[in-house]
C-alpha positions as CSV (number, residue, x, y, z in Angstrom):
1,X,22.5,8.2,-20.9
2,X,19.7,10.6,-20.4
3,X,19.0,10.8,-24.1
4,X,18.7,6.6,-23.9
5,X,16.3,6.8,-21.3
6,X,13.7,9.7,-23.0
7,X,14.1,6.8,-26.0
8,X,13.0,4.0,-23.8
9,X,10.2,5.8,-22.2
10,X,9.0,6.7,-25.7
11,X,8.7,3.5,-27.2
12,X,7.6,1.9,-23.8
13,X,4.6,4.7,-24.1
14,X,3.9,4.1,-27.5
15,X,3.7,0.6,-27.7
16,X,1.3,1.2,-24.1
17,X,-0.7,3.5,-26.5
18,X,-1.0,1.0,-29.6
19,X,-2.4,-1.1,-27.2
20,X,-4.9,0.8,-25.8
21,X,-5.8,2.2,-29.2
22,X,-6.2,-1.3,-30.4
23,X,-8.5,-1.8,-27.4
24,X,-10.7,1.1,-28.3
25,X,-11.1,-0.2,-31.6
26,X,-11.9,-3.9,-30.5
27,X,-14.4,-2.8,-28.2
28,X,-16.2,-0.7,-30.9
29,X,-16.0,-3.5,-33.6
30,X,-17.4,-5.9,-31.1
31,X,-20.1,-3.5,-29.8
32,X,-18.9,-4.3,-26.4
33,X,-18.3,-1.3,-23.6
34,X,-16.5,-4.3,-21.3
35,X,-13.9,-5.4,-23.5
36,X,-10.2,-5.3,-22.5
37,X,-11.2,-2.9,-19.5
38,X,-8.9,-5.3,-17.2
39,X,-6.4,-5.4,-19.5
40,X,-6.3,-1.5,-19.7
41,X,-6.6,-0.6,-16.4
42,X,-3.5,-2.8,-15.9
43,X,-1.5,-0.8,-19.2
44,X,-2.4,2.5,-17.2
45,X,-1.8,1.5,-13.8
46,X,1.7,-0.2,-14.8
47,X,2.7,3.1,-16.9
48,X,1.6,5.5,-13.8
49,X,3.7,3.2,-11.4
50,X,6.6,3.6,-13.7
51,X,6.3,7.2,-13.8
52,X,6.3,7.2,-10.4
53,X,9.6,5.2,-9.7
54,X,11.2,7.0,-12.8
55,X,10.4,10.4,-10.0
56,X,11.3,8.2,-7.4
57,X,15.0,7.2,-9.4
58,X,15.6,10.8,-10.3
59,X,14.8,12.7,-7.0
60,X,17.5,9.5,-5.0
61,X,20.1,10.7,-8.0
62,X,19.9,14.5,-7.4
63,X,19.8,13.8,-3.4
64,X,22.7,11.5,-4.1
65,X,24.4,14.2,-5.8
66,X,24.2,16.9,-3.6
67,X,25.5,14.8,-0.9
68,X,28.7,14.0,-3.1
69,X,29.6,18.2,-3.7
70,X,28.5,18.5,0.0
71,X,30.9,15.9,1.1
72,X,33.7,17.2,-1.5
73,X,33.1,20.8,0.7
74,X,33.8,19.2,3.9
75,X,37.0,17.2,2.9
């Protein structure tokens, strides 16, 4: 499962990358500083959010966890 994950995260970063890359390029081949800055603010912003509820989903499954072996102690 964990292995399936690192495998999403990889291509979802890569294709994120491509395009920003692609940006970069557009905005040098058309001499323009501005364009695509919207569009890649919202490619970082979405892929920091995501990082941040991919924290969020694995700090809830080791609290979860730790609840489960505390619980197995008690009964």
């Amino acid at each position: 499962m964990m292995n399936c994950r690192v495998t999403a995260v990889k291509e979802r970063l890569s294709e994120a990358k491509e395009s920003l890359d692609y940006l970069e390029a557009e905005r040098s081949l058309r001499g323009d500083p501005e364009f695509g800055k919207r569009t890649e603010q919202q490619i970082i912003w979405r892929e920091l959010l995501e990082l941040q509820f991919q924290d969020a989903e694995e700090r809830i499954a080791s609290m979860c966890d730790a609840a489960e072996r505390a619980l197995a102690l008690l009964g």
